[in-house]
N, C-alpha and C positions, 0 to 999 in steps of 0.2 A: 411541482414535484421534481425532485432532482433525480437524474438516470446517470447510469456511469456506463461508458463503451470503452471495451475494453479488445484489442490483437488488433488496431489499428495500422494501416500503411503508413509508413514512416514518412510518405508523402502527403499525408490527409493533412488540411486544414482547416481553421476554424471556419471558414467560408465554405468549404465543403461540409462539413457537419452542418453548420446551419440551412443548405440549403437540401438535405437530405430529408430532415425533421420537420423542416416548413409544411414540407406533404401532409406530413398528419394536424398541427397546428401550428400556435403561437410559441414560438421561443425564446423565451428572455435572455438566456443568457447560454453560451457555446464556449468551451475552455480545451483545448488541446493542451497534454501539459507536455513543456517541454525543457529538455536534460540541462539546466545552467551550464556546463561546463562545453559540450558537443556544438548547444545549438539546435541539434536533431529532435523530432519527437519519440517520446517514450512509448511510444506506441497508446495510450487512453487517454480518455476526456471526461468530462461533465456535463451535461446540458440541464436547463431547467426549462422548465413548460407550468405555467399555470393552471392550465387546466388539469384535473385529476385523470378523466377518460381519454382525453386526446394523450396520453402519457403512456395510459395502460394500453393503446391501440397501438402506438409505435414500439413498445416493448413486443408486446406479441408479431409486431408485423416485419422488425430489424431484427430479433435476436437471431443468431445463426445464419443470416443471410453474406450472400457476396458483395463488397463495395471499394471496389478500386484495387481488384484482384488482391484480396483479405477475406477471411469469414468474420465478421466483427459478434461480438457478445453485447447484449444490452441488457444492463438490470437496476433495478432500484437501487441510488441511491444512498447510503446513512449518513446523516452526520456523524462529523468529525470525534464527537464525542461519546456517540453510543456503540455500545461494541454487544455482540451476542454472548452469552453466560455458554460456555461450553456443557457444563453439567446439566441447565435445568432448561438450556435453550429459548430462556427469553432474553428478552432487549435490557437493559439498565442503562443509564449515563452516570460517567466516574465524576464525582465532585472534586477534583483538584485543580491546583492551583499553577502547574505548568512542570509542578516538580513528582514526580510518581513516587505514591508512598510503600509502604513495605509490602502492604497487603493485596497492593496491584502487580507486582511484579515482583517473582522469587526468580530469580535463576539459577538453577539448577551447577553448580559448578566442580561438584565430585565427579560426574561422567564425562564432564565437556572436552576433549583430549586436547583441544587447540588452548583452553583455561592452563589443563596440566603442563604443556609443554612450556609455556611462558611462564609458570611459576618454577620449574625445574630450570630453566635457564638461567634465571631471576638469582636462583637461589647457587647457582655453579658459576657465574659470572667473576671471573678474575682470579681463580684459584682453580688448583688442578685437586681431582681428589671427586669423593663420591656426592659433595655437599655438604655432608656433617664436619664442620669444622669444629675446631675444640678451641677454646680463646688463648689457654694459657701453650699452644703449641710453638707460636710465634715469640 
């Protein structure tokens, strides 16, 4: 079973997560992620534990507690590929292929002001004037 900890101490390591978790069982595998560019940690990780109960014992017995002056969060889990259906609130996994198709992602771009402002710049770039150029003015 995979857990995800998340408001980690920027100073926690993967040697300390694993030696936190050992308490309750077996832990295969311990991942602190951290920022490519910094160096630093992102503050969350990943652990997996095989066993189902020793999983669900350290969920209940880490979440919301203190660890290395941090409240750290602990919760199940999802693969990468399963995301929750906002509407009908169950689980599905997307069948694609690395490229999002249309039906996975609309964005919204009438409201977005930071979309408008880069299109009105776009469109005002190198000419003074409201934007509406007319071709035969030149």
């Amino acid at each position: 079973m995979n857990l995800f900890i998340a408001k980690l101490n920027p100073g926690t390591t993967s040697q300390d997560l694993q030696k936190l978790f050992a308490h309750y069982g077996f832990v295969t595998s311990v991942k602190v992620i951290i920022d490519h560019y910094t160096g630093r940690s992102k503050g969350y990780g990943f652990i997996e534990m095989p066993n189902m109960e020793e999983a669900t014992e350290a969920v209940k017995e880490l979440d919301s507690t203190a660890f290395q002056d941090a409240i750290i969060t602990v919760k199940y889990s999802q693969p990468s590929n399963t995301r929750l259906n906002e509407s009908t609130n169950q689980f599905h996994t997307s069948q694609t292929t690395g490229i999002w198709s249309q039906h996975e992602y609309i964005r919204d771009t009438t409201t977005n002001p930071k979309f408008l402002q880069g299109q009105n710049s776009r469109r005002n770039f190198g000419y003074r004037g409201n934007g509406n150029r007319k071709y035969d003015q030149y």
